[in-house]
C-alpha positions, 0 to 999 in steps of 0.5 A: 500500500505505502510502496504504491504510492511511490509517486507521493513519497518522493513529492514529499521529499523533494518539497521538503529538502527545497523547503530545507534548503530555502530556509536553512541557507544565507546564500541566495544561490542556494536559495534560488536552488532550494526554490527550483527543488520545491516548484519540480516537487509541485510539478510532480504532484500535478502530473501525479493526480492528473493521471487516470489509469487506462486513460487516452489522449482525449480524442473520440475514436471508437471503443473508447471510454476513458479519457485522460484530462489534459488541463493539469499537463497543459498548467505544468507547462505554464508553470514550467516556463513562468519557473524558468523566468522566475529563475532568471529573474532571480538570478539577475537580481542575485547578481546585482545584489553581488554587484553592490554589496560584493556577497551573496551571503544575506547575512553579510548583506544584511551587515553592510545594508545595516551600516549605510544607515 
């Protein structure tokens, strides 16, 4: 019963190793890294439950009676490509933040942020 539900298991644990590793660490790669771990886990999750057993491509033929819905497919590759520019968003912004501040360890950000005041 457990093992069968294999798919789930390992959602759960890359949720909670991207979830780890966004709050554990300072350094905003990791962070960004952390993040990309937590948003394939959520991918997973939606292609999981989108799947019906013994279900076809939803076009009418003959014989058949059980479609498979192809919405939770088509969100995945939305959410794909808006993950790909959240990223690239990310780390320009993390670059630049390495432009001004010479790190991008966030504790030492915070340091230099706290002494310009």
């Amino acid at each position: 019963m457990i093992l069968g539900l294999y798919n789930y298991w390992i959602v759960i644990v890359l949720m909670m190793i991207g979830f780890y590793i966004m709050i554990a660490h300072g350094n905003l790669i990791k962070k960004i890294i952390g993040l990309n771990i937590f948003q394939t886990s959520v991918f997973i999750f939606y292609i999981t439950i989108g799947k019906v057993d013994g279900g076809t491509a939803p076009i009418l033929a003959d014989g058949i009676t059980r479609y498979s819905n192809p919405l939770p497919h088509v969100l995945i590759l939305t959410a794909i490509v808006v993950g790909i520019a959240t990223t690239a968003l990310a780390l320009a912004l993390a670059v630049r933040i390495k432009e001004v501040y010479g790190s991008v360890e966030e504790s030492e950000i915070q340091e230099k942020d706290n002494q310009k005041c």
